[in-house]
C-alpha positions in Angstrom: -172.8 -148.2 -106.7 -173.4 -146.1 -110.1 -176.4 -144.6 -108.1 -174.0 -143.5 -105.0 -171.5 -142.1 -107.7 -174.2 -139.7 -109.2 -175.3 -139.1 -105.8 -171.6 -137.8 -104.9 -171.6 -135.8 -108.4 -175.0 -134.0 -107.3 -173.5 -133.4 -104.0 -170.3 -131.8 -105.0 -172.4 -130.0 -107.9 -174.8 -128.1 -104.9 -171.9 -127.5 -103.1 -170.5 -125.7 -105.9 -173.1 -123.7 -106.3 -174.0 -122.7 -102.5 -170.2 -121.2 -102.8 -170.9 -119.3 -105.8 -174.4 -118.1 -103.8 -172.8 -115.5 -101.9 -171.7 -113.8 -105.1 -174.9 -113.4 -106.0 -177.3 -112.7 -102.9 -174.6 -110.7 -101.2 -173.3 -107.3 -101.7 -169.5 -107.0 -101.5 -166.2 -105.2 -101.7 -163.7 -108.2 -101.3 -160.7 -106.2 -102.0 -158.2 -104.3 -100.4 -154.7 -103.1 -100.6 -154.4 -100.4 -97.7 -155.4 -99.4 -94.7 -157.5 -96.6 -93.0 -155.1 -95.8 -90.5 -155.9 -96.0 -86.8 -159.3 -95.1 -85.9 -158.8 -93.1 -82.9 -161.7 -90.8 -80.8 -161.5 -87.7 -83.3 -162.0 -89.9 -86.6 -164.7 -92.0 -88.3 -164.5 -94.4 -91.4 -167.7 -95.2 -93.4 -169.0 -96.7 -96.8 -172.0 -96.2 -98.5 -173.9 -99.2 -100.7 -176.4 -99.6 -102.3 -178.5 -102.8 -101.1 -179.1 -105.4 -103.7 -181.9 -107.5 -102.3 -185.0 -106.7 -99.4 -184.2 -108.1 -95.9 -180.7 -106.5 -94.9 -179.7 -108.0 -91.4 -175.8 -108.2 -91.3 -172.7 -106.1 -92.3 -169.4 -107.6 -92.0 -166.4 -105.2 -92.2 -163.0 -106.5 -92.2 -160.8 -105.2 -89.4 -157.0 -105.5 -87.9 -155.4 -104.8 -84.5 -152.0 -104.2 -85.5 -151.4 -107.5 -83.6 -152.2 -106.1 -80.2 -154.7 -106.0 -78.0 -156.5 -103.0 -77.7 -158.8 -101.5 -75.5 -162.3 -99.2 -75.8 -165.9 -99.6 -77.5 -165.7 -100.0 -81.3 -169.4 -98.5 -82.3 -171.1 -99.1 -85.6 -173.8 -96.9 -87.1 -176.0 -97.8 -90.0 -177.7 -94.9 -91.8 -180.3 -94.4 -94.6 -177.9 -92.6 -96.9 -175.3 -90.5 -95.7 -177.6 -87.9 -94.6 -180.5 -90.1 -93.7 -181.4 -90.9 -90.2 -179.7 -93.5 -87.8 -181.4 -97.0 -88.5 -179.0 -99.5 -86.4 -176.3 -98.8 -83.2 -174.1 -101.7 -82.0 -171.2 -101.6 -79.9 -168.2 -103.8 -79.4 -165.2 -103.9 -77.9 -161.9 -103.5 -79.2 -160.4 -106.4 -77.0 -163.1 -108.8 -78.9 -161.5 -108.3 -82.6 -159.6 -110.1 -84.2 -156.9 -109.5 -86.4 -157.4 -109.3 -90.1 -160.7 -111.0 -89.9 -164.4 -109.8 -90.5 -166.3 -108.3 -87.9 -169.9 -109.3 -87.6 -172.7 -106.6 -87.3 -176.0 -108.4 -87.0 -179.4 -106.7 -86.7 -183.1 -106.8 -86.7 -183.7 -107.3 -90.7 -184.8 -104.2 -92.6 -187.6 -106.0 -94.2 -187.7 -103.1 -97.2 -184.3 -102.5 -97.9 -183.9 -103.7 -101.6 -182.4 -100.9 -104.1 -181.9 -98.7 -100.8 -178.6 -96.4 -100.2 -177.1 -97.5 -97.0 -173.9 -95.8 -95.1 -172.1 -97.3 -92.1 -169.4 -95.8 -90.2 -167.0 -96.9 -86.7 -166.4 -94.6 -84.4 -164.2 -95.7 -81.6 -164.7 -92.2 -78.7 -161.6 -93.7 -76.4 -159.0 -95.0 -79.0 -156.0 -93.2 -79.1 -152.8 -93.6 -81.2 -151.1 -96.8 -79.9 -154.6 -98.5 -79.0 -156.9 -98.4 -81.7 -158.2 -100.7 -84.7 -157.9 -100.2 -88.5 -160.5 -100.8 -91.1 -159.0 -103.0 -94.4 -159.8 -100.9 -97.8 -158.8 -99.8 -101.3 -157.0 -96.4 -102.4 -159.0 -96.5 -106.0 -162.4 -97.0 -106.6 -163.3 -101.1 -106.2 -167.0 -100.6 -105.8 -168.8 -97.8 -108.5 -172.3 -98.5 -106.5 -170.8 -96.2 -103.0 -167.2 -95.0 -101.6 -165.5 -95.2 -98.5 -165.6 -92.3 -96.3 -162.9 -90.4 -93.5 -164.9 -87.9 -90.9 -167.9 -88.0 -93.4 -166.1 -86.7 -96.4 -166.1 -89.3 -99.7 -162.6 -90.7 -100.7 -161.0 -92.5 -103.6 -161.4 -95.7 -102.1 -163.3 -98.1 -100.8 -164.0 -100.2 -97.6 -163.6 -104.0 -98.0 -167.2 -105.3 -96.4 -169.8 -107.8 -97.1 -173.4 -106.9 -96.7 -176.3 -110.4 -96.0 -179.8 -110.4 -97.0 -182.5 -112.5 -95.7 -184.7 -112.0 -98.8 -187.0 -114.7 -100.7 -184.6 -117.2 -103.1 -187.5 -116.0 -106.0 -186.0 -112.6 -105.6 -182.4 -113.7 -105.6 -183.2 -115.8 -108.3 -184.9 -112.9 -110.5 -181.8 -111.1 -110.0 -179.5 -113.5 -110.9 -181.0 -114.2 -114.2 -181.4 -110.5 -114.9 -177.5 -110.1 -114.4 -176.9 -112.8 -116.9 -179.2 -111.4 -119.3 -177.5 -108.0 -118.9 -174.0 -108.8 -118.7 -173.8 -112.0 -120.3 -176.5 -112.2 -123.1 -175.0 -114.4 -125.5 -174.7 -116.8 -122.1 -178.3 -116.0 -121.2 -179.5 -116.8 -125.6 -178.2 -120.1 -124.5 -179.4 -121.0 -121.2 -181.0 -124.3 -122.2 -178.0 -125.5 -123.4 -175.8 -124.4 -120.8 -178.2 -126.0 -118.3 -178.5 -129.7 -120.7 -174.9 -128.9 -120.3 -174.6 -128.6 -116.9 -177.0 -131.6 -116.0 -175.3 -134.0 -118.6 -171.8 -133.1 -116.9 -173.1 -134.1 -113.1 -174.8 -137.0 -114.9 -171.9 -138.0 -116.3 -169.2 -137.5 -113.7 -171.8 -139.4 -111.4 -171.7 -142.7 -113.3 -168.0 -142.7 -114.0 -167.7 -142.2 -110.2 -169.9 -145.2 -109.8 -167.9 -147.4 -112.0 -164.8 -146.6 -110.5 -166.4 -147.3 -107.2 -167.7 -151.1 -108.8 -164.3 -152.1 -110.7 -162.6 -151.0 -107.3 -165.4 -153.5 -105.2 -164.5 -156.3 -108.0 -160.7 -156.1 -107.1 -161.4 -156.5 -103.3 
């Protein structure tokens, strides 16, 4: 019983930290308190970022339909830069979106990507007012590393996305204990202990689960 108790303590612990993953071999603007406005045929929304890791494949950019269903292609663009040349086209239809939720952009990985500059931008050539998406965002600046952009010109804000790498876990590792040691360094002096720390507390939790789980057998 004691051994199924730390087994459910390491269990919960990994799940714990495959959650907190994302924060770290993603890059993200989770935030938003406005939106773009309709994109119809005569506008386009963008973002630029700068990609954290090698491997980009996906871009997911959260979207709403004014809770009805509209009609037309949706097209997203992926650029080197804002200026640099096209690197991915996909299309989708507006019918196919769903309200308030992340759309998914998925694409052959960019196997050299890491520390890139990246812009992607919707275009949507047969919305019109009355049948066209919006794109979620901020009206202040949420994300220093790029800025959301209206017909290719850079505003205050930024778009809420989430960009997914399929890069080594070596190299997500590196950078995650280079972020600690930057912006945490008094965490990073004591990394051993934090880790004892860490281990000692799923340890712990794992027998008490276990003896919980053998007084609870003795009562039956």
């Amino acid at each position: 019983m004691r051994s199924i108790g730390v087994l459910v303590a390491v269990t919960l612990a990994a799940g714990i930290v495959l959650i907190s993953w994302r924060q770290v071999a993603t890059t993200h603007q989770i935030i938003n308190n406005t939106s773009a406005g309709e994109l119809t045929a005569d506008r386009r929304f963008g973002q630029t970022f700068r990609a954290s890791f090698s491997g980009l494949y996906r871009v997911d950019v959260v979207m709403a339909t004014y809770r009805r269903q509209n009609e037309g292609p949706i097209t997203f663009h992926l650029a080197e830069g804002i200026k640099g040349p096209e690197l991915v086209t996909i299309t989708v239809e507006a019918a196919h979106i769903r309200d308030n939720a992340s759309q998914r952009f998925v694409f052959a990985p960019i196997v050299d990507s890491a520390d890139r500059e990246f812009y992607f931008y919707l275009e949507a050539p047969e919305a019109s007012p009355g049948n066209a998406i919006t794109v979620w965002q901020t009206d202040f600046d949420s994300y220093p590393s790029g800025c959301a952009y209206v017909d290719d010109q850079p505003t205050d804000g930024d778009l809420r996305f989430v960009a997914y790498y399929r890069s080594s876990p070596s190299e997500v590792w590196t950078a995650l204990t280079e972020r600690v040691r930057t912006w945490h360094p008094y965490l990073w002096q004591a990394r051993w202990l934090v880790l004892i720390a860490a281990a000692a507390l799923t340890l712990g939790t794992g027998v008490l689960l276990g003896e919980l789980l053998i007084a609870g057998t003795k009562k039956v």
